[in-house]
C-alpha positions in Angstrom: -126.1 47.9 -91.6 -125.5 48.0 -88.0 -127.8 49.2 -84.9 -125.4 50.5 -82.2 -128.3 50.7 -79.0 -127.8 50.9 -75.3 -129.6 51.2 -72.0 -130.7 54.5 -70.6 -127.3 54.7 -68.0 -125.1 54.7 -70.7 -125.6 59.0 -69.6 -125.1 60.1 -73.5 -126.2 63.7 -74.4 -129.1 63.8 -76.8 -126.9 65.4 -79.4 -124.1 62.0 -79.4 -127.5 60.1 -79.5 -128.6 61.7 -82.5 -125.6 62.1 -84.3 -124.5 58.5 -84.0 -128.6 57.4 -84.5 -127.7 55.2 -81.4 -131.1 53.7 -80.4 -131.9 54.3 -76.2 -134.1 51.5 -74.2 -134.9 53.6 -70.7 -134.9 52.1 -67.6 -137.7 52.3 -65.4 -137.5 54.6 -62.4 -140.6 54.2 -59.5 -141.4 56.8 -57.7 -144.1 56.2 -54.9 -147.0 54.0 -56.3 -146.0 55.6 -59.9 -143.4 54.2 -62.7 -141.5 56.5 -65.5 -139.1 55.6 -68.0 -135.9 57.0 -67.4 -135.3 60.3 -70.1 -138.8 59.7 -71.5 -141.2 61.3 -69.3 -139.1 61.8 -66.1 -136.1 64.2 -65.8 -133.9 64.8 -62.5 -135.0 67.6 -61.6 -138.5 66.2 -61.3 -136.6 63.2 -59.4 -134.9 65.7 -57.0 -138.2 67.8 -56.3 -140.1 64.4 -55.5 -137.4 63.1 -53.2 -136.6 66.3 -51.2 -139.8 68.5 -51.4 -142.1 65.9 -51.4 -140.0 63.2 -49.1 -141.2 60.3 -51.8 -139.3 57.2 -51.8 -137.7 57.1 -55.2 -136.1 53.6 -57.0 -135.1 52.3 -60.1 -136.2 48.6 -62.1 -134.7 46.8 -64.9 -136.0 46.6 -68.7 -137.5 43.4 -68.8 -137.2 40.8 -71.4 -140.3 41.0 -72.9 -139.2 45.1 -73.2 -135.9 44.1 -74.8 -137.4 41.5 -77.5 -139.8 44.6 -78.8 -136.7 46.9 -78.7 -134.3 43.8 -80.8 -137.4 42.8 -83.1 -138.3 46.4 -83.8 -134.9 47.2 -84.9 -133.8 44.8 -87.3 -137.1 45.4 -89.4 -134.2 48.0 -90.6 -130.8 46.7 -89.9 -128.9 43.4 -90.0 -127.6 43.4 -87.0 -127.9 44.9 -83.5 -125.3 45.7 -80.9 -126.8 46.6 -77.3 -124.4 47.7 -74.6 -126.1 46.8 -71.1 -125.7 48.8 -67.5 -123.5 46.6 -65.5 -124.8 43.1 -64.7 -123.5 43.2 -61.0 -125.7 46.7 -60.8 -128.9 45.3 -62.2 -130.7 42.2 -64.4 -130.7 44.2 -67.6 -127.9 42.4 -69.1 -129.4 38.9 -68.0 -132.8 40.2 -69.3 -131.4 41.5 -72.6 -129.8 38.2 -73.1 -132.4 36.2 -73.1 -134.3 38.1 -75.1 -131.7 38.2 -77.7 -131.3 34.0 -78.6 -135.1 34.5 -80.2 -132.9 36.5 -82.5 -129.7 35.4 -84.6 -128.0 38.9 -85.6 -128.3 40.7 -82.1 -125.4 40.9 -79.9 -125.5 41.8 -76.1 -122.5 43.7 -74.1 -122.0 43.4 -70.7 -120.4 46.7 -69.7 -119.6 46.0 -66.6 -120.1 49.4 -66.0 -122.6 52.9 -65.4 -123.7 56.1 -66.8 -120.3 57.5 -69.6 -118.1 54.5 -68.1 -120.7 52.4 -70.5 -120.9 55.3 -72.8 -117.5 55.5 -73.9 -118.7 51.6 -74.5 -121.4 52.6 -76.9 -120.0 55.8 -78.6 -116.6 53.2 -79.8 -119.0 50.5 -81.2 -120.9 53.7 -83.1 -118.2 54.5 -84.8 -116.4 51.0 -85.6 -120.5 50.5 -86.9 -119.9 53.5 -88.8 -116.9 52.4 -90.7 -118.9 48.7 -91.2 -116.5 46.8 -89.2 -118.4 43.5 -89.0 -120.2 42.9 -85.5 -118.7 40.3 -84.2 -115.2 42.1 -84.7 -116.8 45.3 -82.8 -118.4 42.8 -79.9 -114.8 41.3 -79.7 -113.2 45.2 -79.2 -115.4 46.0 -76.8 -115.2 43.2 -74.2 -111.3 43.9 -74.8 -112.0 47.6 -73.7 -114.2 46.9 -70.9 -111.3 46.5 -68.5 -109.7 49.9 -69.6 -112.6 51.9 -68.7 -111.8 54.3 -65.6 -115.5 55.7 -63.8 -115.4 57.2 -61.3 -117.0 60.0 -58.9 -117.9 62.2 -56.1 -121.1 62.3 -54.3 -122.0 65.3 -52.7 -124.6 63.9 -50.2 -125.1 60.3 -49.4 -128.4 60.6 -48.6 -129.8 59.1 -52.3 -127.6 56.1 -51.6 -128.9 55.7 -48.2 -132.3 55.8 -49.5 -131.3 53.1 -51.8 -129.8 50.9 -49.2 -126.0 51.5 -50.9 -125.3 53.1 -47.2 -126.0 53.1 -44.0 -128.0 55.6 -42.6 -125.2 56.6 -40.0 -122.4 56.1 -42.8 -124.8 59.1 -44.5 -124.7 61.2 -41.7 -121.7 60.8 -40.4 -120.5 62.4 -44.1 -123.0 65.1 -43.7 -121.9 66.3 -40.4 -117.5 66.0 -40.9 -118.1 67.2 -44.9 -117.1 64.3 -46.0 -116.9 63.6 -49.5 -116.5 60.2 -51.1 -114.8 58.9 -54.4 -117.0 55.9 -55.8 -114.8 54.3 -57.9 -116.4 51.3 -60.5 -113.7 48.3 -59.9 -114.5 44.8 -61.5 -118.2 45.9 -62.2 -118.8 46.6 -58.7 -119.2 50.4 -56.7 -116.8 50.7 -54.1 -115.9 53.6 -51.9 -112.5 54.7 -52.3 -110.8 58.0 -51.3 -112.8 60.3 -48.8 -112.3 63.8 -49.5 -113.2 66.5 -46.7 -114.1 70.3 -47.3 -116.4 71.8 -49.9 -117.4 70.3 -53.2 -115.3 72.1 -55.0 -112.3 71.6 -53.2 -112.9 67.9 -53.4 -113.6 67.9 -56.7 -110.4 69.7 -57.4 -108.3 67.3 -55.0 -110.4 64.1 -57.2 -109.4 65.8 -60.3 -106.0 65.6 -59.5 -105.3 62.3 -57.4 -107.2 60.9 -60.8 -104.4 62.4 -63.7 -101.6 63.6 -62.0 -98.6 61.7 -62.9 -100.0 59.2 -65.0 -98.6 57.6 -68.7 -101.2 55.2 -69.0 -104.2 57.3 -70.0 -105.9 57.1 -73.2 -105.9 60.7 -74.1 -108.7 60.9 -76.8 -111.7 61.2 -75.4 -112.9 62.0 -71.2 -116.1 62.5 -70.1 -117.3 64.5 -67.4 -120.4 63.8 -66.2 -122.7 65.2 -63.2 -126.4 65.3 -61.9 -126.7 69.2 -62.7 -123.8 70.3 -61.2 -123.3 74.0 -61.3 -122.2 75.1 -64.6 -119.2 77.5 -62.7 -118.6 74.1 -60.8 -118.2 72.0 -64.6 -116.1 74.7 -66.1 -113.6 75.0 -62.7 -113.5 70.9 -63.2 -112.6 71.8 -67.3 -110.2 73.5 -66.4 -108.6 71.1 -63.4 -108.3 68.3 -66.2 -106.1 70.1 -68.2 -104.0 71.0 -65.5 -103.0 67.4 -66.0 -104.1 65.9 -69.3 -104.4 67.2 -72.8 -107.3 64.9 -74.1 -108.6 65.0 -77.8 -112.0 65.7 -76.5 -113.3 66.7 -73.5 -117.2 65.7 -73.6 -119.9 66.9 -70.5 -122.7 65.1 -70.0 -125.8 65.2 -67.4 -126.6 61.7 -66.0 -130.2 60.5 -66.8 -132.5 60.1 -63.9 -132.0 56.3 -63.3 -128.4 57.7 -61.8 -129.5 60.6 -60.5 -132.1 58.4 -58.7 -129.2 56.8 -57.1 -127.1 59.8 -56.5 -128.3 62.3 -55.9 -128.0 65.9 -56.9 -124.2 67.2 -57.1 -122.5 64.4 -57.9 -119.8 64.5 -60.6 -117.4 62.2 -62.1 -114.3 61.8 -64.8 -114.4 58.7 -66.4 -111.9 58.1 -69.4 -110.1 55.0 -70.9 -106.5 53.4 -70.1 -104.3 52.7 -72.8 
């Protein structure tokens, strides 16, 4: 039997999670002088009330290898094998940490996913269910790193302030946005963030305007499966976004998720993305 896990970012609802029995190792998210584990015993919301009531400095830390070797070891006391699907490794050492950890083992393969929050998760929910049909691991590692490339992430960020606070952007960058509305796309391009089309006006006219500069004339989307994922987003503003998607695409499955608080850390409240596959 196969152990499909990944790292907290991989943004997965608890109902996925459960139903796939995909095992979650949390990042670790610092706020102040105190440490959490990211969808353990911190949520957003309680990120969000820290950073803006209480004007903490919030940030987030890798697992650790020593973390990841209890995590691999504990595991394969009940399966044969393990498949772990990392955060990007340009975003953070987890993948280098989970690595290392897993040559004490022989039967534990490590994915770099090159990529954050549901761009990993469609990662981790495809090597669930090639596990499920007992497709041999090596086979489901190989599929993977041939998907990796094919995964579109993207988003909008509301306020620019969280990455600002994270040194992602300059403090003038973040209030230059603020004061002309500005709204930027943060697209995930060769495992690295980059800021791609600025969108001006109100959320959801951006989001709207993102929605459709993302699907709009295009044959080469894998229509099975898109996610849309936010830092609780309103839920008027998820179903107008719904509803924008379709405008352009008919997908199998259209799955919303809330990012965990390791992205939210980063992002900030109001941010939303699509993030879907390419043929």
């Amino acid at each position: 039997m196969i152990k499909v896990s990944a790292d907290s970012t991989c943004d997965l609802s608890p109902s996925i999670l459960n139903k796939f029995d995909i095992a979650i190792m949390p990042l670790n998210v610092i706020i102040g002088d105190k440490q959490f584990r990211d969808g353990v015993d911190i949520t957003p919301f309680e990120i969000f009330r820290y950073v803006e009531e209480e004007g903490k400095a919030c940030s987030t830390a890798a697992i650790n290898v020593y973390e990841y070797h209890n995590h691999f070891e504990k595991l394969l006391s009940s399966y044969d094998a393990v498949i772990h699907i990392c955060l990007g490794s340009k975003f953070s050492s987890c993948y280098q940490n989970a690595r290392l950890a897993a040559q004490s083992f022989k039967n534990v393969f490590v994915i770099d996913s090159q990529n954050l929050s549901t761009g990993s998760g469609h990662l981790v929910l495809d090597a669930a269910l090639m596990a499920k049909e007992k497709i041999d691991p090596r086979e489901i590692c190989l599929r993977l790193n041939n998907l990796v490339p094919k995964i579109e992430a993207s988003f909008i960020i509301d306020q620019l302030d969280y990455l600002r606070n994270g040194g992602r952007c300059s403090s003038l960058a973040a209030h230059g946005a603020k004061l002309l509305l500005i709204k930027p796309c943060i697209n995930v391009v060769d495992g690295q963030m980059l800021v791609g089309k600025k969108y001006r006006g109100s959320f959801e006219k951006c989001l709207r305007n993102y929605v459709r500069d993302k699907l709009q004339n295009r044959d080469n989307i894998d229509t099975n499966r898109i996610f849309i994922t936010h830092t609780v987003s309103d839920a008027d503003i998820v179903r107008m976004v719904k509803e924008e998607v379709l405008k352009y695409c008919t997908f199998k499955e259209i799955i919303e998720t809330k990012a965990g608080s390791t992205i939210s850390c980063h992002c900030g409240p109001n941010t939303l993305g699509i993030l879907f596959k390419q043929k």
